[in-house]
C-alpha positions in Angstrom: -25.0 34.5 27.4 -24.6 37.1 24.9 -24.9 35.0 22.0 -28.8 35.2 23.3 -28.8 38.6 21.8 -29.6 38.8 18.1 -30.9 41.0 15.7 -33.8 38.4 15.0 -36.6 38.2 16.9 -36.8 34.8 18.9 -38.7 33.6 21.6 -37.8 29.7 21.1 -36.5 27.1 19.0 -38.3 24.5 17.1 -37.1 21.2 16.7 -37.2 19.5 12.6 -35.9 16.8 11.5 -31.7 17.1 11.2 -30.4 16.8 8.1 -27.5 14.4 8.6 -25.4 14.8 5.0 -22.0 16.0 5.3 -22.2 19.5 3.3 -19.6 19.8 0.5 -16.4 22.1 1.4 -16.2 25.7 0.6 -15.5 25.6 -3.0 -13.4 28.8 -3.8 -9.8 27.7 -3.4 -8.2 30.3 -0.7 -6.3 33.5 -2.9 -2.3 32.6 -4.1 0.3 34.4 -2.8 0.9 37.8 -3.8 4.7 38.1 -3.4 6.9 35.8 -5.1 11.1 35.8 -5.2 12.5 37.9 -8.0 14.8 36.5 -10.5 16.9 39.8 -11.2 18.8 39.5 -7.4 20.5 36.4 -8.8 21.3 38.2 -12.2 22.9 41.1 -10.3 24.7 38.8 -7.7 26.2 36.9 -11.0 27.0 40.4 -12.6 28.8 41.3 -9.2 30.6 38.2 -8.4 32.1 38.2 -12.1 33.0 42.2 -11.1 34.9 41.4 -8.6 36.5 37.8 -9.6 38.6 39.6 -12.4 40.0 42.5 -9.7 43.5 40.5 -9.9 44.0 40.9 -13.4 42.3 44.1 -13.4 45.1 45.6 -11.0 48.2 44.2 -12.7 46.9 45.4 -16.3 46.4 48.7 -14.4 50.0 48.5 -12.4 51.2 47.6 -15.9 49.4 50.6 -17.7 50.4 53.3 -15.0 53.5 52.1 -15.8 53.8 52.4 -19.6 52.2 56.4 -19.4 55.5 58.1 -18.3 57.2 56.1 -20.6 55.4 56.8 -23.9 55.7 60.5 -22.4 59.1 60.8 -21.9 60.6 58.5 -24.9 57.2 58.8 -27.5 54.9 62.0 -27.8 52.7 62.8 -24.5 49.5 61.6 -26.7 50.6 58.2 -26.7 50.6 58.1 -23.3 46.8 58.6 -23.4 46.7 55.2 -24.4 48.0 53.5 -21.4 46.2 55.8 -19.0 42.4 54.9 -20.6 43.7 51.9 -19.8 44.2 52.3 -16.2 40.3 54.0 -16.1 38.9 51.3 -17.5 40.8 48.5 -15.5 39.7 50.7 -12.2 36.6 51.1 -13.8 36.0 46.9 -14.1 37.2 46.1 -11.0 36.0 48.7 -8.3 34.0 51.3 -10.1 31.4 48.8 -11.3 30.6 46.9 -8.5 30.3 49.8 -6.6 27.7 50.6 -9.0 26.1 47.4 -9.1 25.5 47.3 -4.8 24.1 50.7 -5.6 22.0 49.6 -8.4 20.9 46.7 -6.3 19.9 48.5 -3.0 18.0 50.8 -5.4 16.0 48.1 -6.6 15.6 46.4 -3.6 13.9 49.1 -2.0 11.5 49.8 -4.9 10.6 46.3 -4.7 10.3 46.2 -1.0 7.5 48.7 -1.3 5.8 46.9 -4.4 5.5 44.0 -2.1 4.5 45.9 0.8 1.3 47.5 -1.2 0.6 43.5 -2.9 0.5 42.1 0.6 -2.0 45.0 1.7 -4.6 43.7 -1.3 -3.3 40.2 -0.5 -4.7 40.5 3.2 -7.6 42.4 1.7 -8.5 39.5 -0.4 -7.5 37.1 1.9 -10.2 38.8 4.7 -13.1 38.4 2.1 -12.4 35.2 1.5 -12.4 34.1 4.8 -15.6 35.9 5.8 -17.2 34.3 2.2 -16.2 30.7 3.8 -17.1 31.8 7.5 -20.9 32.7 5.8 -20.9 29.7 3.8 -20.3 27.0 6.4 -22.8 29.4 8.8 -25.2 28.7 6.3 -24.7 25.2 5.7 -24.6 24.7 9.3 -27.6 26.1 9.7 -29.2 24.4 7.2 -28.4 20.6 9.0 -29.5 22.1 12.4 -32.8 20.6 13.5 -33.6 23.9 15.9 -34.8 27.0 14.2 -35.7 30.1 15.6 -39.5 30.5 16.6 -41.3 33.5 17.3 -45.1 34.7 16.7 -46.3 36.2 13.8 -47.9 38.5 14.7 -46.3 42.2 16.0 -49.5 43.3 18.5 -50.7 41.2 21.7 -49.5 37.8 23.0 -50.7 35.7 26.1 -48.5 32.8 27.8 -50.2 31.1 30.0 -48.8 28.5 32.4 -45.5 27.4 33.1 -43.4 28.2 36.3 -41.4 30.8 37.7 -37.8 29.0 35.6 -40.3 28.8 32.5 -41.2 32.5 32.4 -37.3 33.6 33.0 -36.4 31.6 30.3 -38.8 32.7 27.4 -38.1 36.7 29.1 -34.3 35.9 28.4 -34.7 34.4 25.1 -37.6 37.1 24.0 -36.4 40.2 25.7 -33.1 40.0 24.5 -33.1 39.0 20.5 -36.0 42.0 20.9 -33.2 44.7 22.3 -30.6 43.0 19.5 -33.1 44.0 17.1 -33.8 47.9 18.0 -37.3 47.4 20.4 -37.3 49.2 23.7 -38.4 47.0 26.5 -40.6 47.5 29.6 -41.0 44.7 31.7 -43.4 44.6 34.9 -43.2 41.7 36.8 -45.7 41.3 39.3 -45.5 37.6 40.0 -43.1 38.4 42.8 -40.8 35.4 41.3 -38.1 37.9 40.1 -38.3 36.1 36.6 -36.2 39.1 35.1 -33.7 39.4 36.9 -31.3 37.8 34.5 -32.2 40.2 32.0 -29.7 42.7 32.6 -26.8 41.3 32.9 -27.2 39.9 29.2 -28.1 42.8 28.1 -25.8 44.9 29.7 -22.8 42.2 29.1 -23.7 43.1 24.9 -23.5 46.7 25.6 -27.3 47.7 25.8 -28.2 50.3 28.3 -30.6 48.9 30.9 -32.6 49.9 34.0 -34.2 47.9 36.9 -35.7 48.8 40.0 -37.0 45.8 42.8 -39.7 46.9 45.0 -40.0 48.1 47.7 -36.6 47.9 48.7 -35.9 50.6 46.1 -38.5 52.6 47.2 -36.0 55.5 48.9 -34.9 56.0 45.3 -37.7 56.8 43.6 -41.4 58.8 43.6 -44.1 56.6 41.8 -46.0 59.7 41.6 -43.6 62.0 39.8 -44.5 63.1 36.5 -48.1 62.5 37.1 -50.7 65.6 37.2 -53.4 65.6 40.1 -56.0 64.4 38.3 -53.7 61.8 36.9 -52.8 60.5 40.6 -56.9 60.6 41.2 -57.4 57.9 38.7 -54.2 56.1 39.2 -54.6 56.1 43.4 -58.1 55.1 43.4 -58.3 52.8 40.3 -55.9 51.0 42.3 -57.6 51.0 45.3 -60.8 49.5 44.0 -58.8 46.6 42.1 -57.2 46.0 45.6 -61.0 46.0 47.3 -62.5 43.4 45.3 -66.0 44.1 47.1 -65.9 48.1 46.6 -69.0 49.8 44.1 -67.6 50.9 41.0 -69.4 54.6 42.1 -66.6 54.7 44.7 -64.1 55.2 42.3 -65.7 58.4 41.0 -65.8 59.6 44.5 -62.3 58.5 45.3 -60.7 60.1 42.5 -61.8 63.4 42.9 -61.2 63.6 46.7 -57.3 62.1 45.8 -57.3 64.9 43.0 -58.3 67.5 45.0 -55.7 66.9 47.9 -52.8 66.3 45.2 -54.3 69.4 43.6 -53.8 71.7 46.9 -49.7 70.6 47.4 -48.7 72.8 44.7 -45.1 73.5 46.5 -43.1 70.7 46.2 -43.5 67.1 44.3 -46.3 65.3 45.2 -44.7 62.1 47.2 -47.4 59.1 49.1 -46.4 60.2 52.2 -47.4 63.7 51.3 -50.4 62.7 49.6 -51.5 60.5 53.3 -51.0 64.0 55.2 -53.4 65.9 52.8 -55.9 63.3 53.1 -55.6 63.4 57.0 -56.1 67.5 57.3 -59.3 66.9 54.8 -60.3 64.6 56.7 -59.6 66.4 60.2 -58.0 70.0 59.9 -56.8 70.2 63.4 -55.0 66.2 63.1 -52.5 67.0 60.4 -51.8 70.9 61.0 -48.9 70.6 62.1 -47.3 68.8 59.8 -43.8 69.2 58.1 -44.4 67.7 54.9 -47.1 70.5 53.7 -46.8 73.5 54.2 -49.1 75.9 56.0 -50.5 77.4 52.4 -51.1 74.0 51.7 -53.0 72.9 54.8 -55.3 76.6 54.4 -55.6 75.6 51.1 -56.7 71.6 52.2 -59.0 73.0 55.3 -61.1 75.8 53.3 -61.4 73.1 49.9 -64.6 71.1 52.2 -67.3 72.3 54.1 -68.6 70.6 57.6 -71.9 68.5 55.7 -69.5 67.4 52.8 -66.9 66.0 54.8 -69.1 64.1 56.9 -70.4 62.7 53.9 -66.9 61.4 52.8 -65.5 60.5 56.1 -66.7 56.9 54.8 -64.7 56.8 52.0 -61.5 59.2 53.4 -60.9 56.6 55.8 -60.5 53.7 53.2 -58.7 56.0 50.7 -55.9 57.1 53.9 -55.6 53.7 55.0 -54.9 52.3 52.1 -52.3 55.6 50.9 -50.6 55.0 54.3 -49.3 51.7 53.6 -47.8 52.6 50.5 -46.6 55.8 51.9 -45.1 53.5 54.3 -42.8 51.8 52.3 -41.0 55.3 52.0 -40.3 57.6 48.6 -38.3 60.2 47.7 -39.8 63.7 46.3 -37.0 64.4 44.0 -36.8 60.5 43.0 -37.3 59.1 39.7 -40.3 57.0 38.3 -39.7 54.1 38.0 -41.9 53.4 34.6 -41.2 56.7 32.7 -39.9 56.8 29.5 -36.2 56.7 28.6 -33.5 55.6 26.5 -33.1 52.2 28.0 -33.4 49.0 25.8 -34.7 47.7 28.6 -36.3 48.6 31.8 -37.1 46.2 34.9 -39.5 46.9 37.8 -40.0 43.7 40.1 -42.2 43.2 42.7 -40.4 41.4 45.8 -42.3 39.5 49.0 -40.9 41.7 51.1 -44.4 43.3 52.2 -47.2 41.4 53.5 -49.9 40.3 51.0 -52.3 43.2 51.2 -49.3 46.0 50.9 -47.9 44.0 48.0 -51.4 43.8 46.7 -51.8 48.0 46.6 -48.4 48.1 45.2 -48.6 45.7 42.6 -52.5 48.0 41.4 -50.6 50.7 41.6 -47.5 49.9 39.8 -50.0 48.4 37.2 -52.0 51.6 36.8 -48.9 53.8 36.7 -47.8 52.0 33.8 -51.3 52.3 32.1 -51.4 55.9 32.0 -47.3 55.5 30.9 -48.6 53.7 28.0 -51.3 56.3 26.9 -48.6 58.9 27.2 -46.5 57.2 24.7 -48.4 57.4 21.9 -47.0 56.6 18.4 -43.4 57.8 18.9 -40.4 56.2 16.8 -39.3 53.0 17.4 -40.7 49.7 18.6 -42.3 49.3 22.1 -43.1 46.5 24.3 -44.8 45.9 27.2 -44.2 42.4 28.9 -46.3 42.5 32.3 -45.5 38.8 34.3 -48.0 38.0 36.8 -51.8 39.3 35.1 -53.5 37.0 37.0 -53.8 39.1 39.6 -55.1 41.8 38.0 -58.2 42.8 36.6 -60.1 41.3 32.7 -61.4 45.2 32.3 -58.1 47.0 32.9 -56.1 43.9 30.8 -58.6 45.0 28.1 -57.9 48.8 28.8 -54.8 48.3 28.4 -54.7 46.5 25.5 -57.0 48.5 24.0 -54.3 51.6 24.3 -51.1 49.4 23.2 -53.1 48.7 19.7 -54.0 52.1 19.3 -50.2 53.5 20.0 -48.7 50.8 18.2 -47.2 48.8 21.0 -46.6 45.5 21.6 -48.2 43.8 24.4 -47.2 40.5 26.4 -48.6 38.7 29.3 -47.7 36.3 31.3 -50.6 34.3 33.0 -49.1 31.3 35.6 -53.2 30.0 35.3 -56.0 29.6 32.8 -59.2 30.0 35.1 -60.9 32.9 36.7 -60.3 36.1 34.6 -58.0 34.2 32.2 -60.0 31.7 31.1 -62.1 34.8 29.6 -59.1 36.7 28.5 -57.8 33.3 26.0 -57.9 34.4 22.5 -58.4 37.8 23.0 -55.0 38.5 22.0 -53.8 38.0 18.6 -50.8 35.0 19.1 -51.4 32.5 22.7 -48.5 30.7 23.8 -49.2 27.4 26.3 -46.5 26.1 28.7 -47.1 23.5 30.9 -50.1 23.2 32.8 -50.2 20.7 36.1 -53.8 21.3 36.8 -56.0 18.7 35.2 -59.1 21.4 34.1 -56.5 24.1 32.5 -54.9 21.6 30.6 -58.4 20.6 29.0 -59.1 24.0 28.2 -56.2 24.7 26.6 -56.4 21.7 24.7 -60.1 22.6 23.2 -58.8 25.7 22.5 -55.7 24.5 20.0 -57.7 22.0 18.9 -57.2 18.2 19.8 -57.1 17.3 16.0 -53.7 18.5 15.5 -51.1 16.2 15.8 -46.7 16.8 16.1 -44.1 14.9 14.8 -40.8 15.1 17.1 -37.7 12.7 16.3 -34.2 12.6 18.6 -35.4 15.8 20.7 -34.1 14.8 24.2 -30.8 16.2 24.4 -28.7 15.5 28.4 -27.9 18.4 29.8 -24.4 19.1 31.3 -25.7 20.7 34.5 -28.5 18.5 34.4 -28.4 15.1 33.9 -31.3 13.4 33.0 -32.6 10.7 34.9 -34.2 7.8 33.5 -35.1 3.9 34.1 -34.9 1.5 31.9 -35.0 -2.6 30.9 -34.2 -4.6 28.0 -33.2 -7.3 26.6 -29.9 -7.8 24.4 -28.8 -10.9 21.7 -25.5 -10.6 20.6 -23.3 -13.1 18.6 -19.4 -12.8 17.5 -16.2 -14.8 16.6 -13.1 -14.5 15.5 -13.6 -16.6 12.2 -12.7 -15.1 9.1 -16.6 -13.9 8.5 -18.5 -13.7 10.9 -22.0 -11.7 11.9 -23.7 -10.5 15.3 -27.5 -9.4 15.9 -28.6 -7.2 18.8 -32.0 -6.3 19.6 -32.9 -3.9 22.3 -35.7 -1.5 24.3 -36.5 0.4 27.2 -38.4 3.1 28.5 -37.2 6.2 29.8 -38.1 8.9 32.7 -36.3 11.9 31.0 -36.1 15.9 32.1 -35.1 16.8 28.6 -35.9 19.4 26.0 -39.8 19.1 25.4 -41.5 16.5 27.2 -40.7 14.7 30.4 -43.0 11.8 30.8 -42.8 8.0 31.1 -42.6 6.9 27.2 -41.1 4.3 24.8 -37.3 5.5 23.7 -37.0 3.4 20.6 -38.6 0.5 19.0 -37.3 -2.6 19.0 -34.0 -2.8 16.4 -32.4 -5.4 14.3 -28.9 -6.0 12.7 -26.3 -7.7 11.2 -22.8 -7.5 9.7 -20.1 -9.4 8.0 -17.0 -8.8 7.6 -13.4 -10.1 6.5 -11.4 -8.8 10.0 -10.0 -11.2 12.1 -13.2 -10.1 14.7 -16.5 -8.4 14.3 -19.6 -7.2 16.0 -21.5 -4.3 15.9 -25.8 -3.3 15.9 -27.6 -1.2 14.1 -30.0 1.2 15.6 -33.3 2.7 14.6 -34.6 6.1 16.4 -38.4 6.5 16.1 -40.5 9.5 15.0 -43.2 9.9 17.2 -46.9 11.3 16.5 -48.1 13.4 19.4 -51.8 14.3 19.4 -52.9 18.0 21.1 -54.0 16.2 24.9 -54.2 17.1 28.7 -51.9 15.0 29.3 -49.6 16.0 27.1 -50.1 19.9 27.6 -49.4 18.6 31.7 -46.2 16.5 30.5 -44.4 19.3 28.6 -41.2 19.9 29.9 -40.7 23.2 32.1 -39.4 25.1 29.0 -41.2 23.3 25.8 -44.3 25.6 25.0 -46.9 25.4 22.1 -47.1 28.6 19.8 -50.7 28.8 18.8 -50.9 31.8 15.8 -53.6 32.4 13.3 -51.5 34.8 11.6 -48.4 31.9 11.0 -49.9 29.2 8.9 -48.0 26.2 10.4 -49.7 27.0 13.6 -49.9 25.6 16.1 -45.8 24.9 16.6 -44.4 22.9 19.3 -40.7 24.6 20.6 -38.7 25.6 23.8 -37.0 28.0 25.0 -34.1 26.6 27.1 -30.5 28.3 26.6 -28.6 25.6 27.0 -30.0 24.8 23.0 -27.7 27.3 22.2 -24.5 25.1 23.6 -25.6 21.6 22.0 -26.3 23.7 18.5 -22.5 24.9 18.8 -21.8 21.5 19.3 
């Protein structure tokens, strides 16, 4: 998997026509050899051979000179016996002297030349390297080139929508998307609140390339960390009772006003500690009733006069209403536990990537005020941002559940800070149907219900038509499954020439790349061919290009990973691609 992390941003691939001619060799012949054999070790194995060949001769003219010296000394005058003893010297010389100089000579030589050919095979490998990486880029290239998937992204760098698509859809795009956006430098948030876990996967590619990552599943994680840390009181009043109201789909929007400042006030008055849920529930209890919380370990008793003297009598009979909404609903998430000194989960870090799921472990209405909370936390994370260095985005899987107003808010912040924002919408109705094209780029998996699919076929526009050619690819680990019937005419011999015809069609059921409904495979094909063997046969075979027109039913047959890239900012929009890995394996191929 971590040939899934690039430097180039990719959410897909989109399928073109292959380009099936054999691309010409690499045409820089590889470098020569930078050592060659010397000649001058021969020359000096000659010069020492003939040294030592004439050492015979050489001692008897030297037994025969050493001989003559005290003769011409004693019978002659001593300097002729200077004659006989050069003599000697030079037959000495000739036969052991010299060749003792040449082995010298030789390992003197040698060991220059050793060197010489040390520092040549050092550029040599040099040379040799940039060769090979010349001819590694070049058939790259020209692979590339004859591939008919390309990478497909958006153009455009601010908010995207993907709507439809299924729980295996979504985890693929996140994997393909998430981590060519860490290869290329952009820090990553993801929120998933579709309860699907559809990034779980994400870390381990990441991690496996050497990225630091983070992830956190809740609630089980919940002992770990304090979703209120870093958060100021009047902070925790918005995000607390924004979240409460989103989870109370019947509640006035004055309530929130009201709700803030009571959950302000109380986070306001435990000044001693961290502000944790569970402490937050027991503040709200002695406002609401001084004498049922004071007691109480988690504040302390500064805190609890502080709490008791903040309302009179009249006032808090006037909020009792309201107090008991806002501690029911702070209880259950202070029941699913929290540390005071934990970390939060969505602050800012140096993590390329950063994971907060949302399991099924709670029942719906707990998951409900978790998933509003974690939501609004990450809200107020984004306006703290601001413009800092480097690329953000937000991927948030699940909208659907939350509310058009706070998608817009939030939105509305991501532009103005610079960050890029993602959502993942399983359905286009409700909310979502209002939301389409609010965004800049809209991405459309497949959609099983017959009214979405319309609607996201008037919205890309039913005059645009695709052209797709050989796209269904088997899968190894998932073998297509298909039906088919035909017909076949065949005819051979063994005669010297001899021809043979074959005609053939079917129709195929197949989970490949792109779509999976019932259609024609091929048209009908035709062929012959002679030859002068002994025995022939063979067929020829056509594949057919086929038009697709922007449908229902083709936005509902699309397989679970194909998806249509609808950008105003790309000018071959809309683009028809997918986002399945195993591409990745049949392009290697």
């Amino acid at each position: 998997m971590s040939s899934l992390v690039v430097r180039e941003e990719r959410w897909g691939w989109e399928f073109g026509e292959p380009d099936n001619r054999v691309p010409a060799p690499f045409p820089e012949p590889p470098p020569g050899l930078a050592t060659r054999p010397p000649a001058w070790p021969l020359r000096l194995a000659g010069q020492l051979k003939r040294a030592t060949g004439r050492r015979d001769g050489l001692a008897k003219v030297a037994v025969g000179a050493a001989v003559l010296c005290p003769v011409s000394w004693i019978f002659a005058l001593p300097v002729a016996a200077l004659a006989p003893a050069g003599i000697v010297v030079g037959a000495l010389w000739l036969g052991w002297g010299r060749p003792g100089w040449l082995r010298r000579r030789a390992n003197a030589r040698y060991a220059r030349w050793l060197c010489d050919c040390a520092a040549r095979d050092i550029r040599a490998s040099e040379e040799l390297a940039q060769w090979a990486a010349r001819r590694s880029d070049y058939e790259r290239n020209a692979q590339a080139a004859s591939d008919p998937w390309s990478p497909l992204r958006p153009a455009t760098t601010e908010r995207v929508d993907v709507f439809g698509g299924t729980a295996r859809s979504w985890a693929a795009m996140l994997r393909a998307m998430d981590s060519s956006l860490a290869g290329s430098g952009a820090r990553l948030t993801v929120l998933d609140l579709s309860q699907d876990q559809v990034g779980r996967g994400l870390g381990n590619v990441l991690s496996a390339a050497g990225a630091p990552v983070a992830g956190f599943s809740l609630p089980e994680q919940m002992g770990a960390v304090n979703l209120l840390s870093g958060l100021s009181a009047e902070d925790i009043g918005v995000v607390v009772a924004e979240a409460i109201r989103a989870a109370e789909p019947d509640a006035a929007a004055a309530a929130v006003t009201m709700d803030a400042t009571l959950i302000q006030h109380a986070a306001a008055a435990l000044a001693e500690a961290p502000v944790t849920f569970a402490r937050l529930h027991t503040a709200l209890r002695a406002v609401l009733d001084p004498r049922a919380a004071g007691e109480d370990s988690l504040i302390s008793r500064a805190e609890y006069a502080a709490l008791s003297e903040w309302l009179n009598e009249t006032v808090r009979k006037s909020a009792e209403p309201r107090l008991f909404r806002i501690i029911a609903a702070v209880g259950r998430i202070a029941a699913l536990g929290g540390d005071a000194s934990g970390v939060s989960v969505l602050v800012d870090d140096s993590s390329a990537l950063r994971v907060v799921e949302l399991s099924e472990r709670e029942p719906d209405l707990t998951s409900e005020l978790l998933r509003q909370v974690l939501f609004q936390i990450l809200l107020h994370q984004v306006r703290r941002f601001g413009r800092t260095g480097g690329r953000r985005v937000i991927v948030v899987a699940g909208a659907d559940t939350l509310r058009r107003a706070h998608i817009e808010r939030l939105d509305q912040v991501a532009r103005k800070n610079g960050i890029r924002l993602v959502l993942f919408f399983r359905h286009l109705r409700d909310d979502a149907t209002k939301l389409i094209g609010g965004g800049e780029a809209v991405v459309f998996m497949r959609l099983g219900n017959t009214k979405e699919a319309e609607q996201a076929a008037n919205f890309i526009g039913t005059e645009h038509r695709f052209v797709a050619s050989q796209f269904t690819v088997s899968r190894g680990t998932n073998p297509p499954v298909s039906t088919s019937d035909g017909t076949t005419r065949a005819a051979s011999g063994h005669d010297p020439v001899a021809s043979g015809s074959q005609s053939s069609g079917s129709r195929n059921l197949d989970y490949g790349w792109l779509f999976s409904y019932r259609g024609p495979s091929a048209d009908p094909s035709y062929g012959t061919q002679k030859s002068t063997s002994q025995q022939t046969g063979g067929s020829w075979e056509h594949q057919r290009a086929y038009d697709y027109t922007i449908s229902p039913t083709m936005l509902q047959g699309l397989s679970p990973t194909a998806f249509i890239l609808v950008d105003p900012r790309d000018p071959g929009s809309p683009r028809l691609g997918d986002c399945d890995p195993a591409i990745l394996d049949s392009r290697r191929r």
